[in-house]
C-alpha positions as CSV (number, residue, x, y, z in Angstrom):
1,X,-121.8,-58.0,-18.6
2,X,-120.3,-57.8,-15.3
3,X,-116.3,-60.1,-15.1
4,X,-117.0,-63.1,-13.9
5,X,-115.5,-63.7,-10.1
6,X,-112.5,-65.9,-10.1
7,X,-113.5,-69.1,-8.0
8,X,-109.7,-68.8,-6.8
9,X,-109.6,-65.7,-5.4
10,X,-110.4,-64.5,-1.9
11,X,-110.4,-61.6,0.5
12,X,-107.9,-62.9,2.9
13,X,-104.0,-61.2,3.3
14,X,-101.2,-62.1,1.4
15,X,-99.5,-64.8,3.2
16,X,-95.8,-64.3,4.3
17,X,-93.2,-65.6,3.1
18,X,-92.1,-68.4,3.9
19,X,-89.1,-68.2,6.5
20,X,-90.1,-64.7,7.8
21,X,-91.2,-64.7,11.9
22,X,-94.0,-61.9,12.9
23,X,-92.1,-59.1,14.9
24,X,-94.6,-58.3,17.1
25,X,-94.2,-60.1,20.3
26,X,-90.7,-59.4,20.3
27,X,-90.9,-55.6,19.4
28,X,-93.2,-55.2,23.1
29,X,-91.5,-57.2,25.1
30,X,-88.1,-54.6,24.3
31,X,-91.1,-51.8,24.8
32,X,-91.5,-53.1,28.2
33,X,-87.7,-53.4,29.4
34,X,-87.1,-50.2,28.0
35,X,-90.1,-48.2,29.5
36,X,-88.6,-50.6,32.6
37,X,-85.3,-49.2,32.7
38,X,-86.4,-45.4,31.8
39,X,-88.7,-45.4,34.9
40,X,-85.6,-47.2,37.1
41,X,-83.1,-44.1,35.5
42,X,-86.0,-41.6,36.4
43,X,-86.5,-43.2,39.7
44,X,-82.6,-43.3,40.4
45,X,-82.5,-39.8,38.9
46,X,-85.7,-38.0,41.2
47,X,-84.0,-40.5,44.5
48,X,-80.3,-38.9,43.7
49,X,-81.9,-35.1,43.0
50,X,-84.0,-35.7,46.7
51,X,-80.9,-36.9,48.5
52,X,-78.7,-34.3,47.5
53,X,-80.7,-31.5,47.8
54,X,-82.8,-32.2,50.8
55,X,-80.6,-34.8,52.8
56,X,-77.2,-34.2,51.4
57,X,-76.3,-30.5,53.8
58,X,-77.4,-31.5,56.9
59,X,-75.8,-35.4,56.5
60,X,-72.5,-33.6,55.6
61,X,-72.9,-30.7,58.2
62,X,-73.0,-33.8,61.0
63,X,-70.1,-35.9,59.5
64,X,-67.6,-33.2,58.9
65,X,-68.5,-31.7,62.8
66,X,-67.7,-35.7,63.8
67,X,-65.1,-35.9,61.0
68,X,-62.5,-32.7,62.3
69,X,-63.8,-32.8,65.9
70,X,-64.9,-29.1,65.6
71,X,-68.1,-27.5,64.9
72,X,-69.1,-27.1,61.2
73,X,-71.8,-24.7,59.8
74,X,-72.9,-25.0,56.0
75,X,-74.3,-22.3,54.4
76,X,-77.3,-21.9,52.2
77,X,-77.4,-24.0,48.8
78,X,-76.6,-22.0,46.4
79,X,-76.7,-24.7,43.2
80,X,-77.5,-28.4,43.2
81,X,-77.0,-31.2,40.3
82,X,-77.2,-34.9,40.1
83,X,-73.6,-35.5,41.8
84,X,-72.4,-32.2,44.0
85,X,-73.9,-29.5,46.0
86,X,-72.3,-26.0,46.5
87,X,-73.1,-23.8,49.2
88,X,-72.5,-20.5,50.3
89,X,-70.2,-18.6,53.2
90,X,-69.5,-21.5,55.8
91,X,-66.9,-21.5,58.3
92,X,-65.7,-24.6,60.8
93,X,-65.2,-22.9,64.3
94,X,-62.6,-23.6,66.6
95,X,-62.2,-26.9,69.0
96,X,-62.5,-27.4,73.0
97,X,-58.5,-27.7,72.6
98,X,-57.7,-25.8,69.4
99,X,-58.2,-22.0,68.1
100,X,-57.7,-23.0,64.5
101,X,-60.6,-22.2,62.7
102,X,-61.8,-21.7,58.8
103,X,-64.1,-19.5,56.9
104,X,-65.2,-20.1,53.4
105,X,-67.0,-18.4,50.5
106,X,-68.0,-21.3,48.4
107,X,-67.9,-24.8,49.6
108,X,-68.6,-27.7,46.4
109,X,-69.4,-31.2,47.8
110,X,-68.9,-34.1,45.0
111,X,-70.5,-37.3,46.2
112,X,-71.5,-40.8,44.1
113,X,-75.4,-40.9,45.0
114,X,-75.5,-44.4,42.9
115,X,-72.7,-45.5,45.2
116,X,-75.0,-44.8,48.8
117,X,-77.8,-46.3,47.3
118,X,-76.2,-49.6,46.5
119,X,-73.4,-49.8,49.0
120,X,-74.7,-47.6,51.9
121,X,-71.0,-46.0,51.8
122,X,-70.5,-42.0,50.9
123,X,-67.4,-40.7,50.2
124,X,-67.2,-36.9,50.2
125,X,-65.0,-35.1,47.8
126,X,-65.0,-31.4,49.2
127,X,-63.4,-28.3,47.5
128,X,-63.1,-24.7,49.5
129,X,-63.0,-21.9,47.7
130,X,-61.6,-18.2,49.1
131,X,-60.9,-19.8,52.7
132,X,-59.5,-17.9,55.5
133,X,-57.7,-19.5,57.8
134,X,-56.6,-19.8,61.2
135,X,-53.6,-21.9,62.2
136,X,-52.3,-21.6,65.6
137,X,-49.2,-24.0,67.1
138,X,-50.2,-25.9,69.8
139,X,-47.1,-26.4,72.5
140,X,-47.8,-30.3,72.9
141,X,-48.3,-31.3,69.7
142,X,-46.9,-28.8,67.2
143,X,-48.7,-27.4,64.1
144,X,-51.6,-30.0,63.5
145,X,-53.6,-30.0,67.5
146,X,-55.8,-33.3,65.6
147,X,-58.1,-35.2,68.0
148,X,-58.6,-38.0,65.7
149,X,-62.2,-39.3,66.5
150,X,-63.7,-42.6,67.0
151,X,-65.6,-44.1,64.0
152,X,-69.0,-44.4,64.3
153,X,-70.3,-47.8,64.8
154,X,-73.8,-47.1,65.5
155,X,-75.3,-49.6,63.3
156,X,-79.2,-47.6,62.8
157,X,-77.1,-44.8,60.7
158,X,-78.8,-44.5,56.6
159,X,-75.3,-44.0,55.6
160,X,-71.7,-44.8,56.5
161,X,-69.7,-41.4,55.4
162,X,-66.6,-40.4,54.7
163,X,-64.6,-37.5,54.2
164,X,-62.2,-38.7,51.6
165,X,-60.5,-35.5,49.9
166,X,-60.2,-32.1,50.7
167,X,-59.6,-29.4,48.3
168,X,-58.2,-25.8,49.3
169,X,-58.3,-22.9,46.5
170,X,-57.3,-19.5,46.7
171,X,-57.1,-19.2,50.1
172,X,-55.5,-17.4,52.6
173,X,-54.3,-18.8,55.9
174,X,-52.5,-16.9,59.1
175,X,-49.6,-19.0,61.1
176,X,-49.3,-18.5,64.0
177,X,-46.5,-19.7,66.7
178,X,-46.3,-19.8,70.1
179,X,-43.1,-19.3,72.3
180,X,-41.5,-22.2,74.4
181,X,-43.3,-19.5,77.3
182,X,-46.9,-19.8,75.6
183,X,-46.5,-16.0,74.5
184,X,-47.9,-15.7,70.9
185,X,-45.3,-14.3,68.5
186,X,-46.1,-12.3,65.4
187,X,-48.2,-14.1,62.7
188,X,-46.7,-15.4,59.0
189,X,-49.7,-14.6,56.7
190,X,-50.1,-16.8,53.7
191,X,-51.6,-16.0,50.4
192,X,-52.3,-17.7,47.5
193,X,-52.6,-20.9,49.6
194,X,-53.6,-24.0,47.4
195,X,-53.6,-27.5,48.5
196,X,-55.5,-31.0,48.6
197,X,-55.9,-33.1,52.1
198,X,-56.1,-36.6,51.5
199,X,-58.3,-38.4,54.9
200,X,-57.1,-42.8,54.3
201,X,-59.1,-45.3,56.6
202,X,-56.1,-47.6,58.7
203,X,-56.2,-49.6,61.7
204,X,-54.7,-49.2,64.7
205,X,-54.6,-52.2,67.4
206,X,-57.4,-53.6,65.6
207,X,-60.0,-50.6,65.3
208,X,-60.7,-48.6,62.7
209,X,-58.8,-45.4,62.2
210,X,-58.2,-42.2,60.2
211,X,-55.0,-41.1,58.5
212,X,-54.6,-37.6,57.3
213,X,-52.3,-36.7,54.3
214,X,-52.2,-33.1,53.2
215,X,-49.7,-30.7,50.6
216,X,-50.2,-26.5,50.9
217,X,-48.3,-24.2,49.0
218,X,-48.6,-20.3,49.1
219,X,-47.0,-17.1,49.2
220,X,-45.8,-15.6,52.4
221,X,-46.7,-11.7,52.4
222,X,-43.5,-11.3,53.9
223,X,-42.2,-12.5,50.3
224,X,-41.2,-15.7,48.8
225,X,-42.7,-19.2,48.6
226,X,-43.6,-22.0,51.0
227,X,-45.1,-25.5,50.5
228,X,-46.0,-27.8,53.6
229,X,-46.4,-31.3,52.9
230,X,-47.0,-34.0,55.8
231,X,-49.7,-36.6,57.5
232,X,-50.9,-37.0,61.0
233,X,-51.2,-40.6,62.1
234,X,-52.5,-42.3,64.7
235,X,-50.3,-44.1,67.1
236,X,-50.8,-47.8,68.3
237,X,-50.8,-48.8,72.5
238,X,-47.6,-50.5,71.7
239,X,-46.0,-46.6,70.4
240,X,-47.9,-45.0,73.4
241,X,-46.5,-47.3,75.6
242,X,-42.7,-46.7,74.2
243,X,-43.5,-43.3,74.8
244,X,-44.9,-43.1,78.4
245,X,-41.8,-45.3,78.9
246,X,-39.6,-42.5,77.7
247,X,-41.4,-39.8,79.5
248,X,-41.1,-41.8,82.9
249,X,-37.0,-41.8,82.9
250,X,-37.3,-38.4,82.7
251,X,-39.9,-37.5,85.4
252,X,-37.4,-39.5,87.2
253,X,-34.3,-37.4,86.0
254,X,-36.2,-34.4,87.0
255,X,-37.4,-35.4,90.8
256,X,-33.5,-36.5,91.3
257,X,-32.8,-32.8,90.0
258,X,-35.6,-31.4,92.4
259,X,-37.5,-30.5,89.7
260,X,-41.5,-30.3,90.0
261,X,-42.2,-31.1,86.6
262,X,-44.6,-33.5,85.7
263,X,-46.0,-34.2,82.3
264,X,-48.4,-37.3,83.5
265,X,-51.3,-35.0,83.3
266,X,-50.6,-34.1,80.0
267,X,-49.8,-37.6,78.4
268,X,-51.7,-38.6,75.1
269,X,-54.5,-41.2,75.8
270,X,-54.4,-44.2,73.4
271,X,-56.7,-42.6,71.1
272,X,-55.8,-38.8,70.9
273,X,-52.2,-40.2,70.3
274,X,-50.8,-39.0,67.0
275,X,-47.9,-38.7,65.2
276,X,-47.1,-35.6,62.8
277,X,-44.1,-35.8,60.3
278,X,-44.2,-32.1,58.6
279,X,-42.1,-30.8,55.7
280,X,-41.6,-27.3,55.2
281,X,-40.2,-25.8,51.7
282,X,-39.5,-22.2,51.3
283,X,-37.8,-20.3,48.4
284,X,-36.9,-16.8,48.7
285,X,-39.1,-16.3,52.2
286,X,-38.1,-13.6,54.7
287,X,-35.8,-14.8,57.6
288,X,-38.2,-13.3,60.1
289,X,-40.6,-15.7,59.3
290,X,-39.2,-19.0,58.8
291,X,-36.3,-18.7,61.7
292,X,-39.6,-17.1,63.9
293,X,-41.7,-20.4,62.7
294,X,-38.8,-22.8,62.8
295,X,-37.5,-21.6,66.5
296,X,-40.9,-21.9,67.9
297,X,-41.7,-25.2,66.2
298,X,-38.8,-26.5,68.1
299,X,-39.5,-25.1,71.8
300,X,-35.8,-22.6,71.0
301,X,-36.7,-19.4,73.1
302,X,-37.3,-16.8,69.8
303,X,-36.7,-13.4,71.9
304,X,-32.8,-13.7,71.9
305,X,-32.2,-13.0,68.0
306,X,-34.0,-9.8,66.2
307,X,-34.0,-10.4,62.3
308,X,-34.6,-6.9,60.6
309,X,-33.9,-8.4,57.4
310,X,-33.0,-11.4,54.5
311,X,-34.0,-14.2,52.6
312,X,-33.8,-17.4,53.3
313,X,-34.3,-20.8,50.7
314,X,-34.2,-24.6,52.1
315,X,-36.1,-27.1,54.5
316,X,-36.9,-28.3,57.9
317,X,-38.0,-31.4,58.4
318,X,-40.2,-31.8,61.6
319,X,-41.7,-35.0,64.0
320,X,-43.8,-34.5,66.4
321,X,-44.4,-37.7,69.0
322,X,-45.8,-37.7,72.1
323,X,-44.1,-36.7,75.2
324,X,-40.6,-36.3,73.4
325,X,-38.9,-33.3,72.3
326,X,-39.1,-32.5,68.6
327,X,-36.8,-34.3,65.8
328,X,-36.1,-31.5,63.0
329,X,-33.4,-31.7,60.5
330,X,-32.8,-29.4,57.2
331,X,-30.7,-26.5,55.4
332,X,-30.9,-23.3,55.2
333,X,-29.2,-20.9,52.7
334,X,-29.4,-17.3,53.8
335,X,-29.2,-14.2,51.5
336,X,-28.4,-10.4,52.5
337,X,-30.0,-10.6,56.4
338,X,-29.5,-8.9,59.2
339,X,-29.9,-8.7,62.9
340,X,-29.5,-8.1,66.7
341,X,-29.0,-9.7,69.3
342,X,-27.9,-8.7,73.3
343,X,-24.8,-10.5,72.7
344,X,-23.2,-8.3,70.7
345,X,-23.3,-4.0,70.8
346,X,-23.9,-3.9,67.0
347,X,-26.0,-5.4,64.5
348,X,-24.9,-8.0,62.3
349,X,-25.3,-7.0,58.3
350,X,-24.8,-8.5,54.9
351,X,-25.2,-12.1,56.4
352,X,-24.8,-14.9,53.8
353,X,-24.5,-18.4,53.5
354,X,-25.8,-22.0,54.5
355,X,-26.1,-24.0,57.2
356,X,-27.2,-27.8,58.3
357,X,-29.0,-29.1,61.1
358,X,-29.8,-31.9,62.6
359,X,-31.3,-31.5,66.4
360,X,-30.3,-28.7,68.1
361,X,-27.1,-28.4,66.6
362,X,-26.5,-25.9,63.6
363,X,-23.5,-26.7,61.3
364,X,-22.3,-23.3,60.0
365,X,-20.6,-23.3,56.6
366,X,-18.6,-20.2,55.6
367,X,-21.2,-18.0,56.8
368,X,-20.2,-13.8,55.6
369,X,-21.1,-11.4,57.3
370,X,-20.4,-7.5,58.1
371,X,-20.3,-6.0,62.0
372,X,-19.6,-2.9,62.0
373,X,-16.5,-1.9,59.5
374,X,-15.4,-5.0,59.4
375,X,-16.1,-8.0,57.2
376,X,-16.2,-11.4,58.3
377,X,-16.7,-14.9,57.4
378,X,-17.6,-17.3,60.4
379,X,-17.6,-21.4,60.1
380,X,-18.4,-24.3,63.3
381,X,-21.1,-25.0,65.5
382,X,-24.2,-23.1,67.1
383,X,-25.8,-25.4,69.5
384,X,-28.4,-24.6,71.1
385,X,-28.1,-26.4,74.1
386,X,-24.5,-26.0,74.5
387,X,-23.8,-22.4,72.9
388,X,-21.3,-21.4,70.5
389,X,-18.3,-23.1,69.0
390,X,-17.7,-20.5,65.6
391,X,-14.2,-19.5,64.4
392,X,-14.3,-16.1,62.4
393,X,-11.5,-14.5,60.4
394,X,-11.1,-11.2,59.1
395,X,-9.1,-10.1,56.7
396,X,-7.2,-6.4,55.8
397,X,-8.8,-4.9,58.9
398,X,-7.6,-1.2,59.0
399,X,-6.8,0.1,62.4
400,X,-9.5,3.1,62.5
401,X,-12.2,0.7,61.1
402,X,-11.4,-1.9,64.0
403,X,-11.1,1.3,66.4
404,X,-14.6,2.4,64.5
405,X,-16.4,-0.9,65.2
406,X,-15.5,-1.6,68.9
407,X,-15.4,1.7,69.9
408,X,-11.8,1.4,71.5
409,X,-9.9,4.5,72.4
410,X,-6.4,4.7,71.4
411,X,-4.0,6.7,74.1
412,X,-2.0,7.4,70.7
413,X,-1.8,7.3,67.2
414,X,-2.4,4.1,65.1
415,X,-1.8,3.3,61.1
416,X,-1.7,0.1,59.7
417,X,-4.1,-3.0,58.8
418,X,-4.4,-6.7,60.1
419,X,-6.0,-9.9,59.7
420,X,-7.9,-11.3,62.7
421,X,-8.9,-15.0,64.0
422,X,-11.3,-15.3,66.6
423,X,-13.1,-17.9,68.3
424,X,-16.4,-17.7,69.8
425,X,-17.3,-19.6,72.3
426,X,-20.2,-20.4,75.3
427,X,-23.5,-20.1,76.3
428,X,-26.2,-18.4,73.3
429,X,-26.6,-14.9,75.5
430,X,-23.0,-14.5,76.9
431,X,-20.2,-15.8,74.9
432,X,-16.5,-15.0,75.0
433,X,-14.5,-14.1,72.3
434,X,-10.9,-14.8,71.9
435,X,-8.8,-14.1,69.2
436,X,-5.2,-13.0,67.9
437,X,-4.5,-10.0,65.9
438,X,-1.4,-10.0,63.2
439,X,-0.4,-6.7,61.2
440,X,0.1,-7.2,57.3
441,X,2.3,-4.4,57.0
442,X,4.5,-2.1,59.3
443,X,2.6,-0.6,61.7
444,X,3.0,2.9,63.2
445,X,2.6,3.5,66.7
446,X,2.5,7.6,67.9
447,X,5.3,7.9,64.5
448,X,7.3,4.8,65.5
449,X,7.0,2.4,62.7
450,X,7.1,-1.5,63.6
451,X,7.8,-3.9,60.8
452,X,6.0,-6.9,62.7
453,X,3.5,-6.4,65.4
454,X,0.4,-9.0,66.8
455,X,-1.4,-9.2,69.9
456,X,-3.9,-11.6,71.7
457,X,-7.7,-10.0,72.1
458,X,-10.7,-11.0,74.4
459,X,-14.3,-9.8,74.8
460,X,-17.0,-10.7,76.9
461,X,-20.2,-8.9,77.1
């Protein structure tokens, strides 16, 4: 006999406990934000992969042409991810008013896509691999010829960019200066040339403007090391003004002088007026090139000295402002150089030792040096405006190496040795020496011996 159905029981589902809420509604509706937010990441994701690889080159080819005033040509993509697009051989060609010019083998472009999207700002973050560079001194404005442009204020644009950093890597970059004639003098090659240029948005007179910061370090092929550190800013009406001022007194000076000179042409307008401070490092660099960069940088005719050899450690420190003559300062140490110069029959050798500067006037601290036979160490003034003012002393000097050196002929017979003191003085190309000689020990003239014997000397070339 079949069990008789309990009257209790029924088909329906256990019933929950008591206490427990169903999870259902809730477990869909974080179904739905999540599927929600994966399609806004995907949507973000394809948007940012679009942008960068279809929009991004020609955007950045348009800003950086605006952004250095010079023509800029990107080459083909070569990789592309979420954040940074690199491309291949590019070069930025040369201004209307300035030769300098860049060519690249890799150029890597870091940008914030999320950033465009939600603040319609791009910054650009730009490194430049295997550069070769071009650098070429302008006469008005020194080493950085920088037409800062105007910002764009065309309100239709997608995008408000920026070039924020700048990035140089193993690189190589050729200086070159130009003589206070506009001649072009031999080029300083760099090497090795790594540095980071920083681009900071100011105001000037109320407008937006650009700032450029920038630190290079390399190695000159003449040997050595040199850094350049520095920022190009623009100047205010109020600076121009000062400036214009300046530049009047002396048109003035020179039409009472007779002089035709007249820089009005070539005065800055408000907004192509910069300023450059420049800082120049070097350690261990070849005279050559840092008195050859240093002379030109100041508008010092270069063609009067011939270094054939040395090496040189210090700094210059440079301003460039419109319509005035350059403001330099530094020191120099110098290390086994040599040279020539029409001043003088024979070349200077073995030339060591420091000197300060401020302007045009050189400080020369117990500077050695060899001409000829004869050993000398040389302290005072070199200005370059004004000539020399340098006191020299010799010591121990023996008679045939004094006679070897000048090339003196002696009607008779001379023995003996002497200290010298001579003072050098007037214009860079033509000084005259003066100077006293004293014998150390008895001298013989033609067999006559003299127990004391000194005598007054003067050269001019």
């Amino acid at each position: 006999m079949p069990p008789t159905p309990n009257p209790d029981s029924t088909n329906s589902r256990p019933t929950p406990p008591a206490g427990r809420s169903r999870p259902f509604p809730w477990f869909w509706f974080g179904a739905f934000i999540g599927t929600l937010l994966s399609a806004t990441g995907l949507g973000l994701a394809a948007w940012a992969w679009i942008f960068i690889n279809e929009d991004l080159s020609p955007l950045l080819s348009k800003t950086l042409s605006k952004e250095l005033a010079r023509p800029v040509e990107l080459g083909d993509v070569e990789n592309v991810t979420l954040n940074s697009i690199q491309v291949g051989p590019s070069q930025i060609g040369a201004s209307a008013t300035d030769p300098t010019r860049v060519t690249a083998e890799t150029v890597t472009v870091n940008v914030n896509p999320l950033e465009a999207l939600f603040t319609s700002k791009l910054g650009l973050d730009i490194t430049v691999d295997e550069a070769n560079g071009y650098l070429q001194q302008d006469p008005q404005k020194g080493w950085l010829n920088v037409d800062i442009p105007e910002q764009d204020k065309n309100k239709n644009n997608k995008f408000k960019v920026r070039l924020e950093k700048l990035h140089i890597q193993d690189s190589f970059l050729t200086l070159v200066p130009v003589s206070k004639k506009g001649t072009l003098l031999k080029p300083i090659p760099v090497k090795n040339l790594n540095g980071q240029l920083n681009v900071d948005p100011v105001t000037v007179d109320g407008e937006e403007a650009q700032r450029f910061r920038f630190e290079l370090a390399g190695n000159p092929t003449g040997g050595g090391d040199l850094s350049m550190k520095g920022e190009v800013q623009p100047l205010s009406q109020v600076e121009v003004t000062a400036a214009d001022t300046n530049d009047g007194v002396k048109d003035l000076d020179n039409a009472a002088n007779g002089s035709s000179d007249n820089l009005a042409d070539a005065r800055d307008k408000p907004q192509n007026a910069i300023a450059t401070n420049l800082l120049i490092r070097t350690t261990d660099a070849s005279v050559a090139d840092i008195l050859r960069f240093t002379l030109a940088s100041i508008s010092i005719p270069t063609d009067t000295v011939d270094i054939k050899s040395g090496t040189v450690s210090g700094s210059v420190d440079l301003g460039f402002r419109p319509n005035e003559p350059v403001d330099y300062s530094g020191t120099l140490s110098v290390k086994k150089a040599s040279l020539e110069t029409k001043a003088i029959p024979l070349p200077v050798e073995n030339i060591s030792g420091e000197t300060q500067f401020k302007g045009n006037k050189w400080t020369i601290d117990r500077l050695k040096a060899t001409y000829g036979k004869i050993d000398t160490v040389a302290k005072g003034l070199v200005d370059f405006d004004q000539g020399y003012a340098l006191d020299a002393t010799t010591k121990d000097v023996s008679v045939d190496e004094f006679v070897a050196t000048t090339g003196l002929e002696l009607p008779v017979p001379v023995v003996g040795n002497f200290d010298a003191i001579a003072q050098v003085r007037g214009p860079l190309d033509s000084p005259l020496i003066t100077g006293s000689v004293v014998a150390t020990d008895p001298l013989t003239v033609d067999k006559v011996t003299f127990t004391t014997a000194s005598t007054q000397v003067i050269y001019n070339n």
